[in-house]
C-alpha positions in Angstrom: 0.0 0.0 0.0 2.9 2.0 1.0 4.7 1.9 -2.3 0.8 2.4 -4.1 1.0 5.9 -2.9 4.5 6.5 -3.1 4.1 5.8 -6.9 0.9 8.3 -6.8 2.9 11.0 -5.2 5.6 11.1 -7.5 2.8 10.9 -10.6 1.3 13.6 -9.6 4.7 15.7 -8.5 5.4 14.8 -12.2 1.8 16.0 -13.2 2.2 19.1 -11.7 5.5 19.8 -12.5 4.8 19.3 -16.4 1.8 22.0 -15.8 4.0 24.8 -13.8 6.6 24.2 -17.0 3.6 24.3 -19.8 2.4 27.4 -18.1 5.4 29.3 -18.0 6.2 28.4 -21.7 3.1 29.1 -23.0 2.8 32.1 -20.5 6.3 33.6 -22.0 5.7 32.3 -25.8 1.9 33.2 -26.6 1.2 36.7 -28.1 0.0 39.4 -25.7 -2.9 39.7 -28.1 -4.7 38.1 -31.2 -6.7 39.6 -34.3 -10.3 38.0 -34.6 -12.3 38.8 -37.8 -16.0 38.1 -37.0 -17.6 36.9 -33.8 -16.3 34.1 -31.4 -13.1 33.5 -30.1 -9.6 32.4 -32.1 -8.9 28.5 -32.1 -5.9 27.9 -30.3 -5.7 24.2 -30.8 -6.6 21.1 -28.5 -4.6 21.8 -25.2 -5.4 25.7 -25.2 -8.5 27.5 -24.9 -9.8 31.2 -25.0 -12.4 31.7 -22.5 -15.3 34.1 -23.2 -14.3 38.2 -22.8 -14.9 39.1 -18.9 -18.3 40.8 -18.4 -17.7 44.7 -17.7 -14.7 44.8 -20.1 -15.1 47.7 -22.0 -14.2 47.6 -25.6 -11.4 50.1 -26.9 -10.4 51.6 -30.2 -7.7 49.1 -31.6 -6.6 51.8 -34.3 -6.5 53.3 -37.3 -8.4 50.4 -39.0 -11.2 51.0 -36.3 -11.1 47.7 -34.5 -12.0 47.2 -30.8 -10.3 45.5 -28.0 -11.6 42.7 -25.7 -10.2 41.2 -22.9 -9.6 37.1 -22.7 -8.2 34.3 -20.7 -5.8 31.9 -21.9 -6.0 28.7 -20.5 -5.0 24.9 -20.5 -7.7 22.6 -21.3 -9.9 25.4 -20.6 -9.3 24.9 -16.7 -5.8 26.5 -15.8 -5.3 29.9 -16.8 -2.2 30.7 -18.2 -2.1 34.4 -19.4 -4.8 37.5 -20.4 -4.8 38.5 -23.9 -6.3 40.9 -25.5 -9.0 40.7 -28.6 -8.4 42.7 -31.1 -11.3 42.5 -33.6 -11.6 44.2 -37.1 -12.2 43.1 -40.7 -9.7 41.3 -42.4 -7.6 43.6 -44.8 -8.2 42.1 -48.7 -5.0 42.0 -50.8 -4.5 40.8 -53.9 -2.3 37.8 -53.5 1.6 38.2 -55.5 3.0 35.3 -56.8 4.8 37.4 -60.1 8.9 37.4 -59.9 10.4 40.8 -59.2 13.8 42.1 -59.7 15.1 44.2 -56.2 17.7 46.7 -56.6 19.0 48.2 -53.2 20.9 51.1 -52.1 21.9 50.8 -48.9 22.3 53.9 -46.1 26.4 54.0 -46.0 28.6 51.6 -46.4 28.4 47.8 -44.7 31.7 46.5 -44.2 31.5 42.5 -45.5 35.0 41.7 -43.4 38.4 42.9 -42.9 42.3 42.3 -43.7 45.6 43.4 -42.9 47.3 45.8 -45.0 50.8 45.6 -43.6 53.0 43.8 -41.3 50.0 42.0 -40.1 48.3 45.1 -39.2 45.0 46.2 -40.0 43.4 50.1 -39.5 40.3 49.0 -39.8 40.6 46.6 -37.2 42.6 49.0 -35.0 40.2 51.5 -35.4 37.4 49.0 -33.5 35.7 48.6 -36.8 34.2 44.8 -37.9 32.3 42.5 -40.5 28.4 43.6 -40.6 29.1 47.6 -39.3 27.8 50.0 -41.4 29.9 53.1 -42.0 28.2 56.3 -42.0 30.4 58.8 -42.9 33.8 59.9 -43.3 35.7 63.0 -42.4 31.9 64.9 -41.9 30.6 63.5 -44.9 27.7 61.1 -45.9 28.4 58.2 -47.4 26.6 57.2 -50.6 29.0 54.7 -52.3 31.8 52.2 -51.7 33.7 54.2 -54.2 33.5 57.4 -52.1 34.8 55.6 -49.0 37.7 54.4 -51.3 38.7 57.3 -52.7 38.9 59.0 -49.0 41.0 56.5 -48.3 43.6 56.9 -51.0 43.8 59.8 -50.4 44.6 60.5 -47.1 48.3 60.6 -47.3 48.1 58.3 -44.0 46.3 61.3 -42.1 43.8 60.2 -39.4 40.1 59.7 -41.2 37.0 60.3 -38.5 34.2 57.7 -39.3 30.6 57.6 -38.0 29.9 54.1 -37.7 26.3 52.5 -37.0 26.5 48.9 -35.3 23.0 47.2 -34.2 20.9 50.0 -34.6 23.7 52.1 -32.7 26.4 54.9 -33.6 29.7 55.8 -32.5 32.8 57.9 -33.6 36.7 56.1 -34.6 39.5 57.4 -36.3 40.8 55.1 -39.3 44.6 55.1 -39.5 45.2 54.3 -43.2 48.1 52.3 -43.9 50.9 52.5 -47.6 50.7 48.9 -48.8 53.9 47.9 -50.8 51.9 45.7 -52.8 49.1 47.6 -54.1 51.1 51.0 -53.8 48.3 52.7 -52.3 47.3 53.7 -48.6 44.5 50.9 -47.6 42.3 50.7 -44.5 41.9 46.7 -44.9 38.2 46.7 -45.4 36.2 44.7 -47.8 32.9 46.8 -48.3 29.6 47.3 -50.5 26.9 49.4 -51.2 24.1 47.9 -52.9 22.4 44.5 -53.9 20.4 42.8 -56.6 18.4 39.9 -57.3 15.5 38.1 -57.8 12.0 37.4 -55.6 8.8 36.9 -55.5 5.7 39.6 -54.9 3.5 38.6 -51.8 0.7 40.9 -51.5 -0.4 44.4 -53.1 -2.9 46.5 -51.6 -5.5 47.4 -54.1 -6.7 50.7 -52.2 -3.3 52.4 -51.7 -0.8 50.4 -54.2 1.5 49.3 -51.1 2.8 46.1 -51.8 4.6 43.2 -49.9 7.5 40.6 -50.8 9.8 38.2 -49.9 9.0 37.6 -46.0 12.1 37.7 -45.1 15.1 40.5 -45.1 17.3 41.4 -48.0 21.0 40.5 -45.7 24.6 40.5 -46.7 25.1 37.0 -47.3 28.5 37.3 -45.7 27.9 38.6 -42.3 24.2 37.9 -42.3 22.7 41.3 -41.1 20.2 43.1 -42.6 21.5 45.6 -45.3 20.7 49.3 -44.2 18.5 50.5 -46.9 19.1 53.6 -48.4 16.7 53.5 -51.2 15.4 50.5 -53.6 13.5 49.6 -56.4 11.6 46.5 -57.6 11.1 46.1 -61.6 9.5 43.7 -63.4 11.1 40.3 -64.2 10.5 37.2 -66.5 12.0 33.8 -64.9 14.3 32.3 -67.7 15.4 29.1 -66.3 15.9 27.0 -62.7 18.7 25.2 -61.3 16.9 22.0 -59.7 17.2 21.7 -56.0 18.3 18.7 -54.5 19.3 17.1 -51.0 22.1 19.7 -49.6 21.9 21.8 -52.7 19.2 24.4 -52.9 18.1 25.4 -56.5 17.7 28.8 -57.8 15.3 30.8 -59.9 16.8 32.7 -62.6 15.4 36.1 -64.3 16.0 39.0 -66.6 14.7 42.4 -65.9 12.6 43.4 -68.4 13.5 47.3 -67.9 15.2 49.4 -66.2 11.7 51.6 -65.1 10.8 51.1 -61.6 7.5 49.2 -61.2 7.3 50.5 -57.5 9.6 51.8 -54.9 10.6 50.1 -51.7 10.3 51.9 -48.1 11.7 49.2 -45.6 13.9 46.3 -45.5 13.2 44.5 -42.4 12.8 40.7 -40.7 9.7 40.0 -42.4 10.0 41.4 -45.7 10.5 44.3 -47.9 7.7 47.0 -48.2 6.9 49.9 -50.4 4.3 51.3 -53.0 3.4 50.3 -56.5 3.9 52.9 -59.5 1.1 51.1 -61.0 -1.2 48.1 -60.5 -2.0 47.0 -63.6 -4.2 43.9 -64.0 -3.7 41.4 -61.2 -5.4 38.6 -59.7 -8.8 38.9 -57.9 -8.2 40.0 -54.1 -8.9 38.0 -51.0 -9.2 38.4 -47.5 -6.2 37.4 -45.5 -6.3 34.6 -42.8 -5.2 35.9 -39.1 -2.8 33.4 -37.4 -5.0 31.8 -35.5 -7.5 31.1 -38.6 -4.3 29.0 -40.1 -4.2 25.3 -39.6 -2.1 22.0 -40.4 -3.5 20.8 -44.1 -3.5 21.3 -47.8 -2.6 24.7 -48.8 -2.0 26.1 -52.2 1.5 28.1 -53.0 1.5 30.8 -56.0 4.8 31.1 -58.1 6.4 31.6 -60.9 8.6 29.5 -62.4 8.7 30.2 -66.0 7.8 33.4 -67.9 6.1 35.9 -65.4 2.4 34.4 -64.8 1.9 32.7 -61.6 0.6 29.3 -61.3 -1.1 27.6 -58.0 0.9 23.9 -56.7 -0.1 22.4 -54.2 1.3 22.4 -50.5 0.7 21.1 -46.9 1.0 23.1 -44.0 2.8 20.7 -41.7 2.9 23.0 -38.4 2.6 26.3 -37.3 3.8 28.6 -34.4 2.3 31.5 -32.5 5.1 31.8 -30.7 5.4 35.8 -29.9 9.5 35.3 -30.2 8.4 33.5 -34.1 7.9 36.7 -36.3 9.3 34.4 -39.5 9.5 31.1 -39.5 6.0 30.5 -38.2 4.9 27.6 -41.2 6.3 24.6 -41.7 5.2 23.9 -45.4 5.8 20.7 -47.9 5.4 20.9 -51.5 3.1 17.7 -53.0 2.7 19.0 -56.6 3.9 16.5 -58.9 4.3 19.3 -61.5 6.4 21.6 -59.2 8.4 18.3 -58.0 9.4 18.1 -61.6 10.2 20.7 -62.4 12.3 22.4 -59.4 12.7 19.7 -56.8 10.3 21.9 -54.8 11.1 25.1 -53.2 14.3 26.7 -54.9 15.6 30.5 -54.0 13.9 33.3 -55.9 10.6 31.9 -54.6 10.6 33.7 -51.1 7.4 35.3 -50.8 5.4 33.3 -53.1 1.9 33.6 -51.1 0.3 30.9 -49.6 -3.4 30.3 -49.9 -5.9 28.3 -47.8 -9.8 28.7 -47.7 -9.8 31.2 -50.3 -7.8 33.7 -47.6 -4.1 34.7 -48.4 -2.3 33.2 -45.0 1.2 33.8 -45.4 4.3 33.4 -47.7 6.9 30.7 -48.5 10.6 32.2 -47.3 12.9 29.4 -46.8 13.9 26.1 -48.1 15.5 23.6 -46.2 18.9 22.9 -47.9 18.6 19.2 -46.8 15.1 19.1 -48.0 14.0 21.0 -50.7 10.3 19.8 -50.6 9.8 21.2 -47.6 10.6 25.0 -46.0 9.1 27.8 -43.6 6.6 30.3 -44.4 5.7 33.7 -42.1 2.3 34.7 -41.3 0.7 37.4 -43.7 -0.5 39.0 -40.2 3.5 39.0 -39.4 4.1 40.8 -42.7 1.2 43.3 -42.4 2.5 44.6 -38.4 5.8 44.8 -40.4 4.6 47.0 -42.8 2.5 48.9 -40.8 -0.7 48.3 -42.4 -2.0 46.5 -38.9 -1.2 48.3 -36.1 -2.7 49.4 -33.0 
């Protein structure tokens, strides 16, 4: 009998030590608030449950899309509350779902330093002047930076003199002085950096909003592909592309889409480069597909999904996907979908997902849901996707 409720003790000391630890994580990792379209209460799965708003809660303006604001309870199984969240309820935006190629050109704000050398005698000035991979240099001797070539020319010709540099570094500034150094080899006074201004290349439109033109792509930021951080943007352009050919992905080799611009006239300009995209306005519309409402996060669910790309010419086509898992983590503001492609044709074709198709949209119910954004490089069936809600706080076209 004795060791009957020894074994009950430590069940339930288990039990209740597996609830303390799923209410903490879900405490910390659900959002603080949710975007309902329509009556009821969001679907947050079988183990957690949204209890009806508290009577008495008054109902708020939720901004400039004139929603209101409840107040819930989050709970497990409905029975132990795990945090309050707020109800924000509106009508879903309607977009008219991407799917076309673009070509991005970007400018970026300064200089980014990609990595440095030494010049001399194992010395480097831009290392001794507290400057690494991934800064962004703002200006030099007083003046703003627009090009690589600029910073260059400083450089050369400084004689050796001391150069004063405004350097940005994770969203913060600070003053050095580069000490240029004569290399022998090159014959020329260096500062051992390795920099660039700009980028280019190929994508895929997510959304455009048929009221003010503002358009959505890629669901993911436009990064140095050495150091990995976000490129500064200084100004950008998308223009319109036609997909000439694909590299086939395969098991630890990711395939590629590959496109010709098909002028050099902007077809719309981008305004921000961030984690979950890039974001601007349209020049002009032009005849697109018929818009849809978008899906909130918590109206997304494991299943058969459609993705729309391009992978020839410039006309999108629908394949379809699964939605394998999702997250509504708060911390998740990307990789919130886990997504496999099932079309036979697409299969065929590319091997599945391939780069250049980041920001295809994904479409489930007949609501836009989110976008495609990464492959995995051991798998290229299957990648992530980011919530078109995700997208739309980015851009500021749902906000409180």
């Amino acid at each position: 009998m004795n060791s009957f409720f020894k074994r009950a003790a430590c069940f339930f000391a288990a039990l209740s030590m597996a609830i303390m630890s799923a209410v903490g994580y879900y405490g910390q990792n659900l959002p603080d608030s949710f975007y309902v379209s329509g009556e009821g209460l969001p679907s947050l799965g079988i183990i957690l449950k949204m209890t009806e708003p508290e009577s008495g809660d008054e109902a708020a303006p939720a901004g400039s899309f004139s929603g209101t604001a409840e107040s819930a309870t989050v709970s497990l199984l409905g029975v132990i509350p795990v945090k309050r969240a707020e109800i924000i309820r509106t009508e879903a935006p309607v977009l008219i779902p991407g799917g076309t190629p673009v070509g991005i050109k970007l400018l970026t704000e300064g200089v980014v330093v990609v990595s440095t050398q030494d010049v001399a005698g194992g010395i480097s000035p831009a290392e001794e002047a507290g400057i690494r991979a991934g800064d962004c240099i703002v200006s030099a001797n007083g003046e703003d930076l627009a090009s690589s070539n600029r910073l260059a020319d400083i450089i050369m010709s400084s004689h050796g003199d001391e150069i004063s540099l405004r350097v940005r570094r994770d969203g913060r500034e600070f003053s050095t002085e580069l000490i240029p150094r004569f290399s022998d080899a090159e014959g020329t006074y260096k500062a051992g950096l390795w920099i660039k201004d700009s980028s280019a290349g190929v994508g895929t439109m997510t959304y455009i909003d048929p009221k003010t033109g503002c358009f959505g792509a890629l669901g993911h930021p436009i990064s140095d592909s050495e150091t990995k951080k976000i490129l500064p943007l200084g100004s950008g352009e998308i223009v319109d592309v036609t997909i000439t050919g694909c590299d086939k992905g395969s098991a630890g080799c990711p395939g590629e889409l590959f496109g010709t611009f098909l002028s050099g006239l902007a077809a719309g300009n981008i305004k921000r480069n961030c984690e979950q995209g890039i974001f601007g306005t349209l020049n002009y519309i032009g005849s697109r597909r018929e818009a849809l409402p978008i899906a909130f996060k918590t109206e997304v669910e494991p299943g058969a999904a459609k993705m729309l790309t391009t992978i020839e010419g410039n006309t999108p086509q629908e394949y379809d996907i699964v939605i394998e898992k999702l997250s509504l983590a708060e911390g998740s503001d990307t990789k919130n979908l886990i997504v496999r492609v099932t079309d036979r044709r697409l299969l065929e074709s590319t091997g599945g997902i391939v780069q250049g198709m980041s920001g295809s949209p994904i479409i489930q119910n007949g609501k836009i849901v989110g976008a495609v954004t990464h492959v995995f490089v051991s798998d290229p069936t299957m990648g992530y996707g980011i919530f078109i809600e995700n997208m739309l706080k980015a851009a500021g076209q749902l906000e409180r």
